[in-house]
KEMIMAR-408814 format. One line per 3 residues: number of its first residue (from 1); for each residue x negated, y negated, z negated of N, C-alpha, C, O, CB. Coordinates in steps of 0.02 Angstrom, whole numbers, plus 50000, padded with zeros to 5 digits. Glycine has a CB too. Layout:
BEGIN
NUM> X:Y:Z:X:Y:Z:X:Y:Z:X:Y:Z:X:Y:Z ~ ...
***
This chain:
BEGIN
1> 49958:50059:50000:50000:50000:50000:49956:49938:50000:49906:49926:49967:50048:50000:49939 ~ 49990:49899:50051:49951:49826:50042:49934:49794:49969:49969:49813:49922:49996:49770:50076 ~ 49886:49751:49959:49886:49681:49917:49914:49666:49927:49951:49664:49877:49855:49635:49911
4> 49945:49639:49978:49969:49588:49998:50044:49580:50032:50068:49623:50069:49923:49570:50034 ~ 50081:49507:50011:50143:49537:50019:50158:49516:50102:50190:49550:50143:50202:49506:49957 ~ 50127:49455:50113:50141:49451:50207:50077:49404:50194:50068:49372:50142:50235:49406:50256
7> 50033:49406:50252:49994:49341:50277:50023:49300:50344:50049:49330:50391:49919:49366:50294 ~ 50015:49225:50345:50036:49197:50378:49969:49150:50429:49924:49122:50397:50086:49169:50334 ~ 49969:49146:50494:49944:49122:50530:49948:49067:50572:49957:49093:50627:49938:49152:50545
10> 49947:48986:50582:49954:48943:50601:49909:48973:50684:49869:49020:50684:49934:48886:50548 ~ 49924:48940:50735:49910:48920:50791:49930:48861:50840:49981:48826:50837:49918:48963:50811 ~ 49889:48858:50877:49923:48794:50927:49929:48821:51000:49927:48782:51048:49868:48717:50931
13> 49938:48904:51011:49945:48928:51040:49999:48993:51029:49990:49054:51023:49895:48927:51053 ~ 50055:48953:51029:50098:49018:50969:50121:49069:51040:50133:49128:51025:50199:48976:50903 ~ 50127:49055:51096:50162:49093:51156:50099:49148:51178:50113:49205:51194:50188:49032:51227
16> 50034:49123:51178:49996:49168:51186:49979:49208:51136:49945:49257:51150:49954:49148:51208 ~ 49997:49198:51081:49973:49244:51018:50017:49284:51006:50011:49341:50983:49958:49214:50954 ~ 50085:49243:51028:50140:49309:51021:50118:49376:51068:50099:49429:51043:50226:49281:51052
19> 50122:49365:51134:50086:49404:51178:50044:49452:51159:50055:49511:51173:50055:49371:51211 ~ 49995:49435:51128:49932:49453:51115:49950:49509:51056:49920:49562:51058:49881:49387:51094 ~ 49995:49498:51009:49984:49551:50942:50044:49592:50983:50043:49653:50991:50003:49517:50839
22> 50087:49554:51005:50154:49618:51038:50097:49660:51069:50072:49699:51028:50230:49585:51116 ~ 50084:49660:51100:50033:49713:51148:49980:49745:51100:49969:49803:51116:49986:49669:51215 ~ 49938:49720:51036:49879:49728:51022:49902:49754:50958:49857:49771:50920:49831:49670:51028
25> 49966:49762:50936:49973:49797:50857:50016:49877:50897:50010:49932:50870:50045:49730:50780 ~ 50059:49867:50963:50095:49898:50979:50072:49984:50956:50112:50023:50931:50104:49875:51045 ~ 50003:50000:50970:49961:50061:50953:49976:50075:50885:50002:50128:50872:49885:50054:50963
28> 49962:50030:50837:49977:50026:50778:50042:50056:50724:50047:50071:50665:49973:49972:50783 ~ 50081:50054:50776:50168:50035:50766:50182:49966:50735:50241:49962:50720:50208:50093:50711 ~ 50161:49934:50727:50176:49845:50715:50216:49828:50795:50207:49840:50855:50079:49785:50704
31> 50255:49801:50761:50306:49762:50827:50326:49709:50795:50332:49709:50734:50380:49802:50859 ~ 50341:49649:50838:50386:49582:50818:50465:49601:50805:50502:49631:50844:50384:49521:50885 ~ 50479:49576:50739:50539:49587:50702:50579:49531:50725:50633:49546:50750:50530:49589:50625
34> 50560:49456:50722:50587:49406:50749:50553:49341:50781:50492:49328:50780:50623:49392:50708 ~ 50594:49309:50803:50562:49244:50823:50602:49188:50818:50646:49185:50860:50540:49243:50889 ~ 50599:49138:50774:50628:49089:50756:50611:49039:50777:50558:49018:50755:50630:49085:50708
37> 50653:48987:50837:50621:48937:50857:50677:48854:50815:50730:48826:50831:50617:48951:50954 ~ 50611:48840:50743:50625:48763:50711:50612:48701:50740:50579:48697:50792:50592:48754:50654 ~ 50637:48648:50707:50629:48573:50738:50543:48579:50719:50501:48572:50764:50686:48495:50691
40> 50525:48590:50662:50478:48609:50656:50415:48646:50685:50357:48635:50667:50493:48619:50631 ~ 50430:48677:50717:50405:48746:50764:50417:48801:50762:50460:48816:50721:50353:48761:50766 ~ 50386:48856:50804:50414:48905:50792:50384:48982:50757:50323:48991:50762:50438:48908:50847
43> 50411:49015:50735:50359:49053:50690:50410:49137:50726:50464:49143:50755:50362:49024:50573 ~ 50369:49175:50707:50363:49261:50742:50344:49305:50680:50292:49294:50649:50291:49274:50811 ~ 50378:49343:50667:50371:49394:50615:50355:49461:50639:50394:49498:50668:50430:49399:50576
46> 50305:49470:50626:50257:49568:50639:50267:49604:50573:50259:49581:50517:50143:49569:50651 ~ 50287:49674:50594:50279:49704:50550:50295:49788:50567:50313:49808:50622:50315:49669:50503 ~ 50284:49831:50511:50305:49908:50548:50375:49933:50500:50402:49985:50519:50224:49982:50539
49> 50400:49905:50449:50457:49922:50386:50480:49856:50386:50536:49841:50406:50427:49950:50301 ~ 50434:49808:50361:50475:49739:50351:50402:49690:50372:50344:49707:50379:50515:49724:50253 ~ 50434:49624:50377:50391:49575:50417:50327:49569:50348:50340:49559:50289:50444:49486:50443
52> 50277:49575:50371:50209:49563:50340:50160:49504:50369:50119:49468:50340:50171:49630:50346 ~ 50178:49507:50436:50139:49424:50470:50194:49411:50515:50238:49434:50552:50049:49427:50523 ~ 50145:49327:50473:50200:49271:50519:50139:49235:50560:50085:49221:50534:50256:49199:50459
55> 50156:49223:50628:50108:49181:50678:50183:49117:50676:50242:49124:50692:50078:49234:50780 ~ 50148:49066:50653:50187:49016:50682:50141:48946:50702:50082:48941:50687:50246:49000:50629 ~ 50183:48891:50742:50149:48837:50756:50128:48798:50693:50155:48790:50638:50188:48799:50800
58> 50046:48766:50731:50003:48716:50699:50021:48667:50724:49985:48663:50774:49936:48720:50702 ~ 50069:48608:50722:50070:48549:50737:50041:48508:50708:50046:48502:50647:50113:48534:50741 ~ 49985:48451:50763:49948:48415:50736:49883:48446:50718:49842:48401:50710:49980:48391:50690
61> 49860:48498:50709:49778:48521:50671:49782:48577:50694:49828:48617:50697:49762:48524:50582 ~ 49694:48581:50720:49690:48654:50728:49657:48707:50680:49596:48704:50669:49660:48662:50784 ~ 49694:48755:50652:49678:48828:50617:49605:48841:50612:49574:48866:50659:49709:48892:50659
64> 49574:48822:50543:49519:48871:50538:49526:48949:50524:49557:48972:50476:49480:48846:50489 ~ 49478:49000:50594:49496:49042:50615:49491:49098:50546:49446:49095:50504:49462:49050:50679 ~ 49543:49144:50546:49504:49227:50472:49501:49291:50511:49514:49306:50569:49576:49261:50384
67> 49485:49315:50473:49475:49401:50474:49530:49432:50457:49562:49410:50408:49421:49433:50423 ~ 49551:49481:50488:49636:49532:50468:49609:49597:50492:49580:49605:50545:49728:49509:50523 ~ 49622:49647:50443:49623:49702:50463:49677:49750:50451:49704:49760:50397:49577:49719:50447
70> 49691:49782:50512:49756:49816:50520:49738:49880:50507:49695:49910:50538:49790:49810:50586 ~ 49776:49905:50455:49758:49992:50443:49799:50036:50497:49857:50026:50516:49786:50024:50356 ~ 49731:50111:50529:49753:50133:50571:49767:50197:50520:49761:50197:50459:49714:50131:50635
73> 49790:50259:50572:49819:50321:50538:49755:50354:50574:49738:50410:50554:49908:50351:50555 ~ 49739:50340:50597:49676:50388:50639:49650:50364:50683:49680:50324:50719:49691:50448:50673 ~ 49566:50386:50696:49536:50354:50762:49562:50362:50811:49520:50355:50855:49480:50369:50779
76> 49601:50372:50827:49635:50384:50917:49685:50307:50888:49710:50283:50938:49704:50497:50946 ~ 49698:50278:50844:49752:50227:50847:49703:50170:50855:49723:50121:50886:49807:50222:50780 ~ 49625:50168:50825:49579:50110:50824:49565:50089:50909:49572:50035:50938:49503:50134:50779
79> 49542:50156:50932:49539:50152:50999:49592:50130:51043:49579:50095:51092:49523:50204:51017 ~ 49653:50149:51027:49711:50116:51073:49706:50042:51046:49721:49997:51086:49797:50153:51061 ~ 49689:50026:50989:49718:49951:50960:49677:49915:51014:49703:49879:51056:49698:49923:50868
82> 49601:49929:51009:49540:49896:51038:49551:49889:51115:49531:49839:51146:49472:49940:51022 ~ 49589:49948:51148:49619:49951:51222:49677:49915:51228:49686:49892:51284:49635:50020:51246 ~ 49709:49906:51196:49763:49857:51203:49761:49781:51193:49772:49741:51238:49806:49878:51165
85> 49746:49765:51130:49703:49709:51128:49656:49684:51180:49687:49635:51201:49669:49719:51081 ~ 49611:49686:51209:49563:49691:51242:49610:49689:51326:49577:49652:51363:49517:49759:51213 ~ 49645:49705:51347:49713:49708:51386:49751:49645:51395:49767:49612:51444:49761:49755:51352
88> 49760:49639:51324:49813:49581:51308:49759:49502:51316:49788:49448:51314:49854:49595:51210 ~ 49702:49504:51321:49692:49448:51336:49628:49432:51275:49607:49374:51278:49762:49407:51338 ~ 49600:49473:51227:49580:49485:51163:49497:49475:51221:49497:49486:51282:49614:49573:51110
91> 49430:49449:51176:49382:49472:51163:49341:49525:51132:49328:49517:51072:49376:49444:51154 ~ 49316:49588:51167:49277:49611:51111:49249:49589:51062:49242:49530:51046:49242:49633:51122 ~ 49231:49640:51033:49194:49579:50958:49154:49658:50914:49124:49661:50861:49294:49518:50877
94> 49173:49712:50964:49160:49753:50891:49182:49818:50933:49238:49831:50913:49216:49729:50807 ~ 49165:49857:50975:49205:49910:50991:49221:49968:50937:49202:49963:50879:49175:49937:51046 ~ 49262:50032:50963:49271:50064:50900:49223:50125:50889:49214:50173:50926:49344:50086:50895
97> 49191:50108:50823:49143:50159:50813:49122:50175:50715:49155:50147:50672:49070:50128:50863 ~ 49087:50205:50705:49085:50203:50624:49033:50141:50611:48979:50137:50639:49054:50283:50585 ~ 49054:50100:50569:49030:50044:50537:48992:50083:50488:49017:50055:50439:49084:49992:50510
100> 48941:50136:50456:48888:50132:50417:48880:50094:50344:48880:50112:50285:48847:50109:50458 ~ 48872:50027:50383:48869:49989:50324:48893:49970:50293:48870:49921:50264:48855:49960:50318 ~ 48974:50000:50273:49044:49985:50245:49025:50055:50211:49008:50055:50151:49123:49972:50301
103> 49027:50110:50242:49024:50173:50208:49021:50244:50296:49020:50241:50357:49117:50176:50141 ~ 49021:50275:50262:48994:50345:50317:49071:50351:50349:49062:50352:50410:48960:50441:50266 ~ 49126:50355:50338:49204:50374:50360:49228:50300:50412:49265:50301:50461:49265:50385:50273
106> 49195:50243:50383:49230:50171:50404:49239:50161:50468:49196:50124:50492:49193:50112:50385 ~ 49303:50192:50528:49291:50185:50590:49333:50128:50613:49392:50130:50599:49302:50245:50623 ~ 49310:50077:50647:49351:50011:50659:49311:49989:50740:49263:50006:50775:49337:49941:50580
109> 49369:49941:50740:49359:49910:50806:49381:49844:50779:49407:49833:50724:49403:49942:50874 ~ 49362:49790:50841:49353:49719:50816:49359:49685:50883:49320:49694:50929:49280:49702:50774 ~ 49430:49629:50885:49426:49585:50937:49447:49517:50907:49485:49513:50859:49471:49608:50997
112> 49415:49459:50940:49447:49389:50938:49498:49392:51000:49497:49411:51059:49386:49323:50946 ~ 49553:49358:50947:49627:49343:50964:49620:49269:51006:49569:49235:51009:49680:49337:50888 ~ 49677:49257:51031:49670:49190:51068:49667:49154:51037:49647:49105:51068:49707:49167:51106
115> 49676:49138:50965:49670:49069:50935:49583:49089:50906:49552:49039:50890:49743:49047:50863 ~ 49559:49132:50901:49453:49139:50875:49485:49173:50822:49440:49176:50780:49382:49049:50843 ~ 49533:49201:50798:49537:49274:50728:49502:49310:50754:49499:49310:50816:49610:49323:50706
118> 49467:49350:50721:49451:49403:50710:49487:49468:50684:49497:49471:50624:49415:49389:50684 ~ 49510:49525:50729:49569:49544:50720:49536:49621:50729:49504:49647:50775:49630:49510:50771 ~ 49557:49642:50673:49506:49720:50665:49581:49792:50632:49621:49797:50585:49412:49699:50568
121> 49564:49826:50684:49611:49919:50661:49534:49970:50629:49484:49999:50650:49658:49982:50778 ~ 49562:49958:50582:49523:50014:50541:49560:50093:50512:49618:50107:50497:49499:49972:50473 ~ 49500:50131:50511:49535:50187:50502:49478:50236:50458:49428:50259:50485:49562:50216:50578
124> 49500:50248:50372:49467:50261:50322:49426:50324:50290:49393:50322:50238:49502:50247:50293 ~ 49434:50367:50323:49465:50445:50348:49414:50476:50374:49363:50454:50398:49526:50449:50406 ~ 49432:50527:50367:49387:50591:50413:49456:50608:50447:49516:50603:50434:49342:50673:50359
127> 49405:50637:50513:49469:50658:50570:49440:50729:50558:49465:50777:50587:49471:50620:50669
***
């Protein structure tokens, strides 16, 4: 179970980022739950049970970029994330392989998203 109860993500590119995780969590089972368009702007809810990220608009300032990592069920899901992502318009950053220096099991992949996140499927496990 997560820490965490949802993280939320500002952009000034909310149409391409929607894009980008619909396609790049899809491996995952993460899908967009909704999309709410405010006077304010508009914000998009991801999630696989209930909404856990929100991408919505940065009006006025741009987003200093973070790190997210999406838990996989197995290396065959890191590899689809990294192929899909990477598809959707994503930078490598990290292909999928065992990270070592996390621990001997740590298999992840790593792309920047259209707004410069760093957007990583990890998977904890022995296959």
């Amino acid at each position: 179970m997560s820490i965490f109860d949802h993280v939320s993500l500002k952009t000034t590119r909310l149409s391409d980022m929607q894009r980008f995780y619909e396609a790049a969590l899809a491996p995952l089972g993460i899908g967009k739950k909704f999309f709410v368009d405010r006077p304010e702007g508009g914000v998009a809810g991801f999630g696989r049970d209930r909404v856990e990220l929100f991408i919505g608009d940065a009006r006025g300032m741009e987003p200093t970029p973070v790190h997210m990592a999406f838990r996989a069920n197995d290396r065959e899901e890191v590899v689809a994330f990294h192929e899909a992502a990477i598809d959707a318009g994503g930078t490598d950053n990290g292909a999928p392989g065992i990270r070592s220096q996390y621990h001997d099991a740590y298999y992840a992949a790593f792309v920047i998203d259209p707004a410069g996140n760093n957007v990583e499927a990890v998977f904890q496990g022995s296959d």
